[in-house]
C-alpha positions as CSV (number, residue, x, y, z in Angstrom):
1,X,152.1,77.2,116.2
2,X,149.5,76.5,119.3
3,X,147.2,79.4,117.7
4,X,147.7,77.5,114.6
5,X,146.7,73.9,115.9
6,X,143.5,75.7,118.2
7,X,142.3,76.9,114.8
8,X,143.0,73.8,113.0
9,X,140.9,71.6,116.2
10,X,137.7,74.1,115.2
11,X,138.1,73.5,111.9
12,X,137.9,69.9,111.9
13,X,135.5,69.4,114.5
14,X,133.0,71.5,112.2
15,X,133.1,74.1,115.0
16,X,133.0,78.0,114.6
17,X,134.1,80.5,117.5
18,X,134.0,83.7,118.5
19,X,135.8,85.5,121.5
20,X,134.4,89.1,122.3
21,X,137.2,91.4,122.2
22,X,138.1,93.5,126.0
23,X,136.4,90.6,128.1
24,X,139.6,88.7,129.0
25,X,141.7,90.4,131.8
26,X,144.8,89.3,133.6
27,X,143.2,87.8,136.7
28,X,139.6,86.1,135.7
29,X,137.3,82.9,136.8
30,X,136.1,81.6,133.5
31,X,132.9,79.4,133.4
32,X,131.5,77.3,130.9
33,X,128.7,75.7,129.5
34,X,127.1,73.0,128.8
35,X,129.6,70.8,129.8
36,X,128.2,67.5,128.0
37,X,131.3,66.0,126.5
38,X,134.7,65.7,126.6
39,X,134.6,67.9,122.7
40,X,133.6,70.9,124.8
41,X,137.0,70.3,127.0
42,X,139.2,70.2,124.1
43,X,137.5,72.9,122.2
44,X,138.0,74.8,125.5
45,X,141.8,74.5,125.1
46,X,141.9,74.9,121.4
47,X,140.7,79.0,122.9
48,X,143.0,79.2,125.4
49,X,145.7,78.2,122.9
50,X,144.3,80.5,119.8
51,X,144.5,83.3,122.7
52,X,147.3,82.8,124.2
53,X,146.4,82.1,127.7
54,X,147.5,80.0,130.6
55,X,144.4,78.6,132.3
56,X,144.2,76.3,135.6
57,X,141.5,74.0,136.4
58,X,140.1,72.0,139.4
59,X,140.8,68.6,139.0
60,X,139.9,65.8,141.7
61,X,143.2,64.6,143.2
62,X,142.6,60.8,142.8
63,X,143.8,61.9,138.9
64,X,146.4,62.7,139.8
65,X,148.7,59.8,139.7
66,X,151.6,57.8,137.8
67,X,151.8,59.0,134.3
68,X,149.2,61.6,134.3
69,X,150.1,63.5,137.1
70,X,152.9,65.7,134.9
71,X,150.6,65.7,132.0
72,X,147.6,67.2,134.1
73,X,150.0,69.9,136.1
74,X,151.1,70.8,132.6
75,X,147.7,71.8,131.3
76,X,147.0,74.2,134.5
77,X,145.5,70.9,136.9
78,X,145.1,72.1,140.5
79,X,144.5,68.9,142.6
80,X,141.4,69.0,144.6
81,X,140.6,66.9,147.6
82,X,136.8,66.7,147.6
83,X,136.5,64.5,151.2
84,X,138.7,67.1,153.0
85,X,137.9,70.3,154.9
86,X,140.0,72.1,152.9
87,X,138.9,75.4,151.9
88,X,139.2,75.7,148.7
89,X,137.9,79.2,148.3
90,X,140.9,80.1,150.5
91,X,143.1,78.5,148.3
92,X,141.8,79.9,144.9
93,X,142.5,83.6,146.4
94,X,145.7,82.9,147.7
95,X,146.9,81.8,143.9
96,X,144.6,85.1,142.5
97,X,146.9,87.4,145.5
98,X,150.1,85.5,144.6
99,X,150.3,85.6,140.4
100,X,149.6,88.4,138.4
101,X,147.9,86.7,135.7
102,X,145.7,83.8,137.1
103,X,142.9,81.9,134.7
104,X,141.1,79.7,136.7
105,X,138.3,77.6,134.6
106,X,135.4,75.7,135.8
107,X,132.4,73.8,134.4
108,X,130.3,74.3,137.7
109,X,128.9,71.0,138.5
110,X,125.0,69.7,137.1
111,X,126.3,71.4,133.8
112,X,127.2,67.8,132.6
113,X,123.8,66.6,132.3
114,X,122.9,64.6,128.5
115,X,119.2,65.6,129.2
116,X,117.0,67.9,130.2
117,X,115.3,65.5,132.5
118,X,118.4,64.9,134.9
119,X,119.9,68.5,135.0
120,X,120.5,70.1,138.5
121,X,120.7,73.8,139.0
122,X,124.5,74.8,138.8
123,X,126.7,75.0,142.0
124,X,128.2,78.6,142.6
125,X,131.4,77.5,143.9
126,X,133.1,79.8,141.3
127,X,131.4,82.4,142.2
128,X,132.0,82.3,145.8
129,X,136.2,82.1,144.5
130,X,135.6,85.1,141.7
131,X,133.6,87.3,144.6
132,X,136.5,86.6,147.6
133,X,139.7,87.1,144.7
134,X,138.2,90.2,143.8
135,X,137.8,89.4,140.2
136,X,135.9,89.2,137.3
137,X,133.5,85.9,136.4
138,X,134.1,85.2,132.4
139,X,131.2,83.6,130.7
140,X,132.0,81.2,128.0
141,X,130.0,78.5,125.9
142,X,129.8,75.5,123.8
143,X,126.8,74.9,122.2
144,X,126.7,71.7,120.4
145,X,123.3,71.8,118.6
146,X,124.7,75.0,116.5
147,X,128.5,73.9,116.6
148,X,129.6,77.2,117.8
149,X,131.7,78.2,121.0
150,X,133.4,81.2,122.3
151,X,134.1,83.9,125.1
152,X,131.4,86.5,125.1
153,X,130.7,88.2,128.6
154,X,131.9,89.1,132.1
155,X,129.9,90.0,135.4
156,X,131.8,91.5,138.2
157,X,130.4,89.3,141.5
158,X,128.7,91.4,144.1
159,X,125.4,89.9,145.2
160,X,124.7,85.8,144.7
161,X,121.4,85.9,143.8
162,X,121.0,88.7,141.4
163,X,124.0,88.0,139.8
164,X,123.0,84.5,138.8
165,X,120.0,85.2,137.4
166,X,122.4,87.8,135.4
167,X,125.0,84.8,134.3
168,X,121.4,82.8,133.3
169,X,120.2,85.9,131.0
170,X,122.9,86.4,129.8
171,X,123.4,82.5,128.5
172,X,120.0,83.0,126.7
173,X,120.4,86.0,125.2
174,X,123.7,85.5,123.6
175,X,124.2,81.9,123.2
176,X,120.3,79.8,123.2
177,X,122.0,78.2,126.2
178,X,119.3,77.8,129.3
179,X,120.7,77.3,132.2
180,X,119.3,75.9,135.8
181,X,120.2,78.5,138.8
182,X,119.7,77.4,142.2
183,X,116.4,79.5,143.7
184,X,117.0,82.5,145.9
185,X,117.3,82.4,149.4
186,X,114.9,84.1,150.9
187,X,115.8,86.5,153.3
């Protein structure tokens, strides 16, 4: 029934997907992008429901209240303080270490940008979590000029620089998407 209705959200919204078969794995960070409206979201879970998977996503804590608090916990929310010193990296692991399957989704921050003009380059928060869990970094898309969306890469973290100038290639190559990295650190 929930593979059903993802199917039937893509449908309607005029949306075609694709995921590339043997890139999911039990334990994954999945990022997305672009991140421009709240469409890409529920086209987002319309996949995880058409593929069966239980995803968790950072979601700032002030949310979390009254009648959305159940509602957010049962679509995967993980409550984030931003103000605290929390580490959040620490965190992430110990939920990778402590479930044997663990989706954790992000849209890394200055991917919600409506224009050129006022993008960012991307924050590697996710990559920092994906590197310390010991797991794999998914790459998935929306790309609302062409209507299509999917799952369709994965880069095993190892070196910061190098690998996000990998994630940005990657984007171009297989989805038109071009996306700001922050520059290299120079050693």
């Amino acid at each position: 029934m929930k593979k059903q209705l993802g199917k039937l959200t893509f449908k309607l919204a005029g949306w075609k997907y694709h995921v590339e078969p043997n890139v999911l794995e039990n334990k994954q960070v999945i990022i997305g992008f672009e991140h421009t409206s709240m469409m890409d979201a529920i086209l987002s879970l319309a996949i995880f429901q058409i593929y069966d998977l239980k995803i968790h996503t950072l979601i700032k804590k002030e949310l979390f209240k009254g009648p959305m608090k159940p509602i957010l916990e049962a679509l995967g929310g993980i409550a984030v303080d931003r103000k605290s010193n929390q580490d959040i990296v620490t965190q992430m692991v110990e939920l990778f270490n402590n479930n044997e399957q663990f989706n954790l989704v992000i849209a890394p921050e200055a991917t919600r940008a409506r224009n050129s003009q006022s993008r960012k380059p991307i924050r590697t928060g996710f990559w920092h979590i994906a590197k310390a869990a010991n797991v794999p970094i998914v790459l998935m898309f929306a790309n609302s000029k062409t209507k299509q969306g999917g799952i369709f890469g994965k880069i095993y973290p190892s070196d910061l620089d190098h690998d996000l100038a990998e994630i940005k290639r990657l984007y171009k190559e297989n989805t038109g998407l071009d996306i700001l990295i922050p520059e290299a650190k120079k050693s």
